[in-house]
C-alpha positions as CSV (number, residue, x, y, z in Angstrom):
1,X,9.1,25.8,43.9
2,X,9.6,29.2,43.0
3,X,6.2,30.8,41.6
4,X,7.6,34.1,40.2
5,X,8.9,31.8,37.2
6,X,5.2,30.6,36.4
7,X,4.2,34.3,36.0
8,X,4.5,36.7,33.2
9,X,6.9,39.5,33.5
10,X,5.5,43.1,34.4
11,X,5.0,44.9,31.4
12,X,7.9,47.8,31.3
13,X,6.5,50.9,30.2
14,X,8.6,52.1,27.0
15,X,9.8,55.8,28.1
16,X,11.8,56.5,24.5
17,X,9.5,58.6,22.3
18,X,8.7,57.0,19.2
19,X,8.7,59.7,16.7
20,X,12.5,60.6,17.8
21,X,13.2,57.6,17.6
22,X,11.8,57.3,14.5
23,X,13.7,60.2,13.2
24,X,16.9,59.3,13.8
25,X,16.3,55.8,12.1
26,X,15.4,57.9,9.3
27,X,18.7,60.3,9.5
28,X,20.8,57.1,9.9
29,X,19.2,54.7,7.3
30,X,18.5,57.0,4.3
31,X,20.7,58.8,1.9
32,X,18.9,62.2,1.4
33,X,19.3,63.9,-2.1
34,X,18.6,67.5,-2.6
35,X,18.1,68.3,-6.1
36,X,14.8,67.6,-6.3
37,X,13.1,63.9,-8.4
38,X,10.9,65.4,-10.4
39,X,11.1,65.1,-14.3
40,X,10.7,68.3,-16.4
41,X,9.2,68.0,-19.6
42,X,9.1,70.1,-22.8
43,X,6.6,70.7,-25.2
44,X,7.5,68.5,-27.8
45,X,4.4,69.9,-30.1
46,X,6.2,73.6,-30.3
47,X,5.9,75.3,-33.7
48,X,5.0,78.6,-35.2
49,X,1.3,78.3,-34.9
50,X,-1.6,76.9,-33.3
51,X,-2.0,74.8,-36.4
52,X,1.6,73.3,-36.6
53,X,1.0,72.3,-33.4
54,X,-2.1,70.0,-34.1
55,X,-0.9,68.8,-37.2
56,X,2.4,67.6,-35.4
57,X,0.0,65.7,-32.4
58,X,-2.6,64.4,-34.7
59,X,0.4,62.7,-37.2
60,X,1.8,61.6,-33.8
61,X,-1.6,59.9,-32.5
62,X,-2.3,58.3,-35.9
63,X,1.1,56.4,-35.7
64,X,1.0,55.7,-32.3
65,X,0.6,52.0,-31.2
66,X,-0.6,50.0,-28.2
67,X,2.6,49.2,-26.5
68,X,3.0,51.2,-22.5
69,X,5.8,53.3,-24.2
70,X,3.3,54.8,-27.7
71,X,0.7,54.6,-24.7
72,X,2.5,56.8,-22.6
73,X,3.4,59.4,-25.6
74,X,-0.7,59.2,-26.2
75,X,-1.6,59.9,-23.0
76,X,1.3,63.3,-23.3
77,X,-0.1,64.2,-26.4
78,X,-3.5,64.4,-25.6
79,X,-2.3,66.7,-22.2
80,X,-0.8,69.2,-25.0
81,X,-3.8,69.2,-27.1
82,X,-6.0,70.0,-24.3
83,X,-3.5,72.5,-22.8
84,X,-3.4,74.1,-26.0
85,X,-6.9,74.7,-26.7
86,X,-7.2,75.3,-23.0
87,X,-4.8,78.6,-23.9
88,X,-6.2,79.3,-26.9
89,X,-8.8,82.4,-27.6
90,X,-11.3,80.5,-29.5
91,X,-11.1,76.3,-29.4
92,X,-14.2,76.0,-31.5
93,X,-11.7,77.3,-34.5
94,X,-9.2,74.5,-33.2
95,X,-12.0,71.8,-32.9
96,X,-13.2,72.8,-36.2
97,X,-9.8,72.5,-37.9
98,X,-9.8,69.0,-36.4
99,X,-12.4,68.0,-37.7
100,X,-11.8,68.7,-41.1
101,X,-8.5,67.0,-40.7
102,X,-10.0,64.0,-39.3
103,X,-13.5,63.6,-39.8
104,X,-16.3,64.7,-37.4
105,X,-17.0,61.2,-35.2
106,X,-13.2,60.6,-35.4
107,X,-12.2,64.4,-34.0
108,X,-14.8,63.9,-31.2
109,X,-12.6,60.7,-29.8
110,X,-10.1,63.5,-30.3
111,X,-11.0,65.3,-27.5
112,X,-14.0,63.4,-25.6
């Protein structure tokens, strides 16, 4: 009886270095795009004044919906609205304008 088949191999040290080998798994199984995947948006609220604006993104959040896709538009809305009183000299005058569009408890889920 031979006893070297009852015993477990010698573990054989791995001499390769993982992250090159990594690498080139990399370079070899992907297919690398250059322009870049980022989306660019535009401000969809532009208009002559301050006031266009909010009119334009309070009309849009009184018709939007609970679906992901009027969810979504919400959600970019309210980044405009705080970007543009964000800009703006004096937000108090924005907030106030709101206010009397909407009503006072209704403006404050406005921007709160």
């Amino acid at each position: 009886v031979n006893l070297d088949d009852f015993l477990l191999p010698e573990k054989i040290e791995d001499t390769t270095n993982p992250i090159l080998t990594l690498e080139s798994e990399i370079e070899n199984t992907t297919d690398f795009n250059s322009t870049p995947m980022t989306k660019s948006l535009t401000n969809p609220f532009i208009g002559r004044t301050w006031k266009t604006q909010v009119d334009k993104m309070l009309t849009q959040l009184a018709t939007l919906d609970r679906i992901r896709k009027d969810l979504n538009q919400k959600i970019q809305t309210y980044y405009y609205l705080r970007k543009l009183l964000d800009q703006h000299a004096d937000p108090a005058m924005i907030k106030d304008f709101i206010e009397r569009k909407q009503g006072k408890r209704k403006a404050k889920d406005t921007w709160h």
